[in-house]
Each structure stands twice: as C-alpha cells, then as structure tokens.
C-alpha positions as semicolon CSV with decimal commas, in nm:
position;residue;x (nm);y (nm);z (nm)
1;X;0,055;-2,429;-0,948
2;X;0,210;-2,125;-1,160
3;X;0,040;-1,804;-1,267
4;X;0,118;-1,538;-1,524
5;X;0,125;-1,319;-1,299
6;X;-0,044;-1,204;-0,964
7;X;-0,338;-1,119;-1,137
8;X;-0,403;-1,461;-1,229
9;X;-0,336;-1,582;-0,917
10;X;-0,620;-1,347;-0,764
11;X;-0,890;-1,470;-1,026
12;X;-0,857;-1,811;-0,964
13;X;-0,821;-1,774;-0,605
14;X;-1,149;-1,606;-0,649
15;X;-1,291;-1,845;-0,810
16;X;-1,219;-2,131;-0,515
17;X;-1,333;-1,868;-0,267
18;X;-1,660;-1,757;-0,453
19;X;-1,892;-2,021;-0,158
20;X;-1,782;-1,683;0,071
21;X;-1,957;-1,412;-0,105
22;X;-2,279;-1,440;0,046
23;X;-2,101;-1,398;0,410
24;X;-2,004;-1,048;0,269
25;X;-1,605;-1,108;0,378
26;X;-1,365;-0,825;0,401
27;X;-1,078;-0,903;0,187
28;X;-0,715;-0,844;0,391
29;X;-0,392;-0,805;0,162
30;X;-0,028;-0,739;0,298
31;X;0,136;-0,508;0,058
32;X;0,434;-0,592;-0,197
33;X;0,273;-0,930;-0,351
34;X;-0,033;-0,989;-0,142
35;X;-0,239;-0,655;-0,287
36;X;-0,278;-0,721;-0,661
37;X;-0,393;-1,085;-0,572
38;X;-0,655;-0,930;-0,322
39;X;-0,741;-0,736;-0,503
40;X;-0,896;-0,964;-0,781
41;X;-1,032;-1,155;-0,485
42;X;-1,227;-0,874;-0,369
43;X;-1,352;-0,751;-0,738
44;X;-1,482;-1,087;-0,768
45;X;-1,623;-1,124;-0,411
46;X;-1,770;-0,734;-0,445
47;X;-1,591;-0,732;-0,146
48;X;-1,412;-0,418;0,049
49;X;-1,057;-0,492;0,060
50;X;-0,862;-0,356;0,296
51;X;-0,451;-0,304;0,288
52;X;-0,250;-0,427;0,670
53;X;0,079;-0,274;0,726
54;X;0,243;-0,491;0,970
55;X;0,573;-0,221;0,974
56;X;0,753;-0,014;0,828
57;X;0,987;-0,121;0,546
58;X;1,318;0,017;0,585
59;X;1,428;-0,090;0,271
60;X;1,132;0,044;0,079
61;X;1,179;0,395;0,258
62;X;0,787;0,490;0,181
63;X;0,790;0,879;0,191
64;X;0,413;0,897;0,308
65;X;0,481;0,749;0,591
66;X;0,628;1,113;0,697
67;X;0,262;1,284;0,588
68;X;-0,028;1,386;0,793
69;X;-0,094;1,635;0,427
70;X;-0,198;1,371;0,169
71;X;-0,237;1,681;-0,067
72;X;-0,152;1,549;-0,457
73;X;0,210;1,669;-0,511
74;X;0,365;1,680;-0,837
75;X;0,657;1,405;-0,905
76;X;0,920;1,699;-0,914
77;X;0,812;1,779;-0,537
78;X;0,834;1,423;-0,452
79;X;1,198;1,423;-0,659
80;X;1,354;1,741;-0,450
81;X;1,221;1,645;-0,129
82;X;1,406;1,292;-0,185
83;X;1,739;1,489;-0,316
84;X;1,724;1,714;0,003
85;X;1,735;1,380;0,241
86;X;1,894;1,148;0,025
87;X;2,135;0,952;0,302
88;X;1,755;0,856;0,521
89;X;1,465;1,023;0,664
90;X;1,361;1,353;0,677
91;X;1,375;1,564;1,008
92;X;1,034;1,620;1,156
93;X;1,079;1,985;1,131
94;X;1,108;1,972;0,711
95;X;0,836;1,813;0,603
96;X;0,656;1,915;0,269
97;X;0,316;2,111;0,292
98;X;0,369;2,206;0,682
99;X;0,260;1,810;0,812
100;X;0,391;1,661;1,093
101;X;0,512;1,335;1,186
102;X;0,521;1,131;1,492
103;X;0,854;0,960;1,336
104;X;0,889;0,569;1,304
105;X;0,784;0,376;1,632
C-alpha cells in the first residue's frame, strides 16, 4: 500500500487503530521513520506517545547524547562544538555548558 509520505501513513494507520482509543494506549515510535507515523497515531488516538531508543546510532553521531545541560544553544554553538571534534566524539572533560557524560555504553 503506498503513502505520500509518513504522514499519511500515520493517519490511516490511525484510522484502522481508532477500536483502541477507549483502552487509552501509549503510542511507542522508534526514531528515524517510526516517529512521524506515531505520531499521527497518537494525535488521533489523544494518545501520549512516547520515543524508544534501542542504541546509539553511530552513524547519526547525535550530539545530545553527550548532555546532562539541555539548555537551548544557538546553532553557531552547536556548529563550533562540532568543528572542535570533527574526526568523533567529544572528550568527557569538554563538554558545552559544564555537563557531564557517562560516555556511550
């Protein structure tokens, strides 16, 4: 069955799952693909949705995953922190806004 686009996909999933919404589900997504399609699940279900991150994904290389600060930073922080470390991850001891990390399991 094609979709536009993941959106699409979400509504009419929705639509085939709306017998659920009186058991108030929790809608699960894995990211990449699996969120925006939740996501219209869980607007349609009004529905919490909640994200699972099985692992890291080396090849994504998420820079919050180095954070315990979720402060908003400006995109030229984000850009100078990722020219300082640009051949992999950043020591623990030179993380922005003083966090700390417990490094990738």
């Amino acid at each position: 069955m094609p979709f536009r686009n993941r959106s699409e996909a979400g509504r009419r999933l929705a639509v085939a799952l709306a017998g659920y919404k009186e058991q108030e589900p929790t809608i699960l997504a894995l990211p990449r693909g699996g969120v925006a399609v939740a996501a219209e699940v869980a607007a349609a279900l009004d529905a919490p949705l909640e994200i699972v991150c099985l692992e890291e994904d080396s090849v994504f290389g998420a820079i919050g995953f180095y954070y315990r600060d979720f402060r908003q930073v400006s995109d030229e922080e984000v850009i100078e922190i990722l020219q300082r470390f640009p051949a992999g991850k950043p020591p623990k001891s030179s993380l922005a806004g003083g966090g700390t990390s417990t490094g990738p399991k």
